[in-house]
N, C-alpha and C positions, 0 to 999 in steps of 0.2 A: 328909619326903622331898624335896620341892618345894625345902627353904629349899637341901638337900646341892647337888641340881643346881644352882640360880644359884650356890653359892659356886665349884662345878667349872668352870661357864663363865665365872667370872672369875679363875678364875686365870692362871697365865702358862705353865703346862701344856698349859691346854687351849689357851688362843693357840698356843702353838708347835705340837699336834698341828696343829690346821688349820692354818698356814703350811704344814704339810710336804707335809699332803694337799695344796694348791693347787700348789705346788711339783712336787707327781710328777705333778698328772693335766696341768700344762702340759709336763712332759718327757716324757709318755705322748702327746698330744697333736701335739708337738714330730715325738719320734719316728717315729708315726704319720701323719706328713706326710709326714716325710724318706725312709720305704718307699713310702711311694705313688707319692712323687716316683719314685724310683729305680727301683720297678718298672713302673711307667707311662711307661718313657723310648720314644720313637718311633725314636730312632736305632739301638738295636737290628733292628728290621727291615728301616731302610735298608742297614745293615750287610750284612746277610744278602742283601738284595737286587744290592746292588752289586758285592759281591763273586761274586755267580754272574752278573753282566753283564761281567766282565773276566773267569769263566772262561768264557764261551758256555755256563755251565749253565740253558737256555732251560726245562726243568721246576721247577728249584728255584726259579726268578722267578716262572714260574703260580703255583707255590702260593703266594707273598706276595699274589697280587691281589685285591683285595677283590671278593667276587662278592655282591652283594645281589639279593634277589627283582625280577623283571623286568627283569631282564640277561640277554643271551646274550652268552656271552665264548667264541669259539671259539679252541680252542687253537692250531690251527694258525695262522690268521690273526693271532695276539699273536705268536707263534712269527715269522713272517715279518718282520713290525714289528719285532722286536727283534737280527734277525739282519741287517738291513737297516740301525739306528741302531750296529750294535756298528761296522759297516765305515767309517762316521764319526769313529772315535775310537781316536786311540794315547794308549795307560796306560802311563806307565811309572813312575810313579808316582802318589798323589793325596789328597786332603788334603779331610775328611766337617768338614764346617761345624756348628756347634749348630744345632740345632731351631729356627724362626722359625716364623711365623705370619700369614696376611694372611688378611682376610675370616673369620675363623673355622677356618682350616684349616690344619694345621699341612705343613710344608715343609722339608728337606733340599736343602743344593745340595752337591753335590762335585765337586771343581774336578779336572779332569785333567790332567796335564801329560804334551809329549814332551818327555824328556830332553834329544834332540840338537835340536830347534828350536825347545824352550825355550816353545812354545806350548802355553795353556792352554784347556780348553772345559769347560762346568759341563755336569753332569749332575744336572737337578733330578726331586726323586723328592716327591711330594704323597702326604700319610700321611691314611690317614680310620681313626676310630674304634671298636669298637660291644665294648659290656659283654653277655659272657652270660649269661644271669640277672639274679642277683643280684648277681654279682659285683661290688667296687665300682673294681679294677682294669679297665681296657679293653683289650683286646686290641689290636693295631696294624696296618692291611694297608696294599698299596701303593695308590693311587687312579691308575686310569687313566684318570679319564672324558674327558682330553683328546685320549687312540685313540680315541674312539666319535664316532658317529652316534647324534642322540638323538632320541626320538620317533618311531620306526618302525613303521608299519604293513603287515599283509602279510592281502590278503585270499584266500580259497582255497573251494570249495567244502566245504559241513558235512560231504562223507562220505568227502574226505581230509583226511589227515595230509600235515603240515609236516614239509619237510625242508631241512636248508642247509648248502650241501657234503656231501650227501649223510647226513647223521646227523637224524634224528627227532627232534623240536622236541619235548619232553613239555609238555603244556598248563598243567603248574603252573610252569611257566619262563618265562610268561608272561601278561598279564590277558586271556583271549579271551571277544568278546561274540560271538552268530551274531545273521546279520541277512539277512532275503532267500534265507534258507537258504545262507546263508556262512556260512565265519568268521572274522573278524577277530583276527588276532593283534597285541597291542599289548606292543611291548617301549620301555622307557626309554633302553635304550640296547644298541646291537651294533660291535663293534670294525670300524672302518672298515676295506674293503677289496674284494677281487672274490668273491662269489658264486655257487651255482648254488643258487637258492631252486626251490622244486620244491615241488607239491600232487600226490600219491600216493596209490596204491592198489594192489592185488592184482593188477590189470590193465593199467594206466595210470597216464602222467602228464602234468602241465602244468608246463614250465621254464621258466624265465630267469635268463640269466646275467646279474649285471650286479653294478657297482662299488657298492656302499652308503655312502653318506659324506653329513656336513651332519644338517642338522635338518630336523622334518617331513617324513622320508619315506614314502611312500606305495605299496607294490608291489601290483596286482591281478594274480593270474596266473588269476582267471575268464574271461577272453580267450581268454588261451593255447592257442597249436594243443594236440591234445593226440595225444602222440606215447608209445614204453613206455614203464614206468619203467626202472628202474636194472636190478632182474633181468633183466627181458626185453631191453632195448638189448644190454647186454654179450654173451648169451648169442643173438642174431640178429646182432650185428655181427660175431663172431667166425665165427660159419659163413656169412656172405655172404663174409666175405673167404677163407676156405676154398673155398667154389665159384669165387671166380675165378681163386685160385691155381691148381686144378684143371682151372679151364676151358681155362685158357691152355694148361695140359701139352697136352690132348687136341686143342688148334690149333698146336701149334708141329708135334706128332707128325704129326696129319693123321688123330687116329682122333677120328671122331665118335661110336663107340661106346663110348669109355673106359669101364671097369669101375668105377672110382674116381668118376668125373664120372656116373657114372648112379645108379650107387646112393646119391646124395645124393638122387634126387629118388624120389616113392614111387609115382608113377599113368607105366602106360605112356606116357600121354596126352602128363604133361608131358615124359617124359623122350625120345621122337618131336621135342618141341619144341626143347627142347637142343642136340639132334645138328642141327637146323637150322640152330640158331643158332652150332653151331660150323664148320659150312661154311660158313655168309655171313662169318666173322672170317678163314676158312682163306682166303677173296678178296680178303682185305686185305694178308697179308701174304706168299701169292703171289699174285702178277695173275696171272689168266685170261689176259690176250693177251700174256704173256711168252713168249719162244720157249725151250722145255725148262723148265718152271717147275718139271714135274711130277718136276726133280731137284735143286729147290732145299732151302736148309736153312736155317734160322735163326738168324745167329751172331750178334744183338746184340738182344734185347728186355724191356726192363723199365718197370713200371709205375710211372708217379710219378702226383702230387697227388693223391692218392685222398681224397675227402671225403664222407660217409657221413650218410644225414639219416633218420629214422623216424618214420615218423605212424600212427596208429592211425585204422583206418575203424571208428564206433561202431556205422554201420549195418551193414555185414558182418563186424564183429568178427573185422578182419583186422589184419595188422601191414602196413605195406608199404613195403621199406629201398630206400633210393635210392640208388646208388655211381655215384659219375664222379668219372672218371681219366682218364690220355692213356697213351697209349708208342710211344714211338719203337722203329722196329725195323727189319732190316738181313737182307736175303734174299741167298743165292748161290749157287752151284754151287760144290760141294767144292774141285774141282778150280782153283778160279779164286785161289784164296785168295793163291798164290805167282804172281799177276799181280795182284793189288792191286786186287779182289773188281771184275774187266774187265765181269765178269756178275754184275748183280745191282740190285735194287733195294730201295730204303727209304725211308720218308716216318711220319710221325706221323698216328696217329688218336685223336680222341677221342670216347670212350663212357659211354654212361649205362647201368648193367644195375637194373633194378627186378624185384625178388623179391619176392611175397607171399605172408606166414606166417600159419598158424593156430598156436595156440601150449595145450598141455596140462599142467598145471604149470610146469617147466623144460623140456618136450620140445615143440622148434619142428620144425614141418612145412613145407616148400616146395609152394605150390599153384599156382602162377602164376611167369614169367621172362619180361622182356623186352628188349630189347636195341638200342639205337640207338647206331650209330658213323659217326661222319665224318672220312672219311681224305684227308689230304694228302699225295698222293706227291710223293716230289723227281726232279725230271726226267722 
């Protein structure tokens, strides 16, 4: 049996079988490069990329972007950046370059042209990599890391929750250690831009707006006044600005009892207090030593610069929203109108009204009103 095989391996048979085999597994080989190549091409995703940047399709570019663990990529803020770089550039035509590579990273440029001034501007797009699983193709996304801010830290008390532009920071979107009975939130990288970072809770919070951008940064909002969160502000600022709107009816009319302006408030007490404070306004915008005041009316009053601030007192676990504003306003006699208001007075005042709320779920209560104006008459 022995002697059969050596005469089969020398024959010119079995040489040619093995040629053929070395022959198919290098064009098996061959081929098998030539797919990988083909389907491992990164300009397919620039493709896709660039062409929803020349339609202002700003969702179908988030989803090319590469989102790795300990990233925050907020949408909005990519969104801005890229409606902001589109107002840089006329397409009227454009021309996707091969794939290059510097440092390890591979890169797209496409070059844009305008027709009518014939000027051109590259639009470079950085492609990062990563294979799922097993797979031995890579998937292809777009690399933004030259929008971000890298190395971000944001400390906040252990017993709130992180939030940034208002949206909840889930703890696995980024590496947090506690320390000092903090917590330190450590992100690699956040798309550069303006912020309202916020440490929250059920009751309260602690803000700051501010621009994020560069390396190494560092936000502590354990300082922080701490004033409500987001439920409670919206839902107190909205009926502060409802009681002044109201308050005003009930000073222009001259009734300090208004039905509408009392039943916002809930204790006889304060609502006594009110009607006070709407006859010290009703002296502002008739004078006391006017002669016949007591027939004047009010044809020009509106409130401008209203700016609104809220802080939480933790020892009487109150709210207490702070509004000032100015307005100009314009008193006469009916009658004077068609002599070119002959009687009548006007001057600007500016006020400060401070309201203080207890608050029960969603339902705020008014427990306190106070009111400081300083009025400037003309003439």
């Amino acid at each position: 049996m022995k002697e059969i095989i050596k005469k089969i391996k020398k024959s010119r048979i079995f040489s040619l079988i093995c040629i053929l085999l070395f022959i198919g597994v290098c064009m098996g080989i061959g081929s098998f490069a030539a797919y990988i190549q083909h389907e491992a091409n990164p300009t397919d995703v620039v493709v896709k990329y660039f062409r929803a940047f020349v339609q202002r399709d700003y969702d179908k570019m988030y989803e090319c972007v590469y989102q790795d663990e300990g990233y925050y990529l907020d949408k909005n803020i990519y969104t801005a950046h890229m409606k902001k770089m589109r107002e840089d550039y006329s397409i009227d035509s454009y021309d996707i370059k091969k794939p290059d590579k510097k440092d390890g990273k591979y890169f797209v440029v496409v070059t844009c042209k305008n027709d009518e001034t014939k000027k051109t501007k590259d639009f470079v797009v950085y492609i990062e990599s990563k294979r799922q699983g097993m797979n031995i193709i890579p998937d292809y996304y777009v690399d933004t890391a030259d929008m971000m801010a890298k190395d971000v830290r944001i400390t906040i008390p252990e017993s709130d929750k992180l939030e940034l532009n208002g949206v909840t920071v889930e703890k696995q979107k980024a590496d947090v250690e506690s320390k000092d009975n903090n917590s330190v939130y450590y992100f690699k990288g956040i798309f550069d831009g303006a912020y309202k970072v916020s440490a929250t809770n059920d009751i309260y919070a602690r803000n700051k707006k501010i621009n994020i951008s560069g390396t190494k940064v560092d936000i502590d909002l354990t300082k922080e006044t701490v004033t409500a969160n987001d439920k409670y502000e919206k839902v107190i600022t909205d009926n502060g600005k409802k009681v002044i709107n109201q308050f005003y009816k009930a000073v222009r009319s001259r009734d300090k009892e208004n039905k509408k302006l009392m039943n916002m408030f809930p204790s006889k007490k304060i609502r006594n207090k009110v009607s006070e404070l709407v006859e010290d306004s009703e002296d502002i915008i008739f004078w006391p030593e006017k002669r016949n005041v007591d027939k004047f009316k009010v044809f020009d009053m509106k409130i401008r610069d209203m700016k609104t601030n809220i802080r939480y007192d933790e020892k009487n676990k109150n709210y207490i929203l702070v509004c000032t504003y100015k307005y100009k306003y314009v008193s006469a006699i009916d009658t004077s109108l068609a002599n070119s208001y002959v009687d009548r007075i006007s001057g600007t005042c500016n006020s400060k009204l401070t309201l203080t709320y207890t608050a029960d779920k969603e339902q705020v209560t008014i427990v306190d009103a106070k009111l400081t104006n300083k009025n400037k008459k003309n003439g």
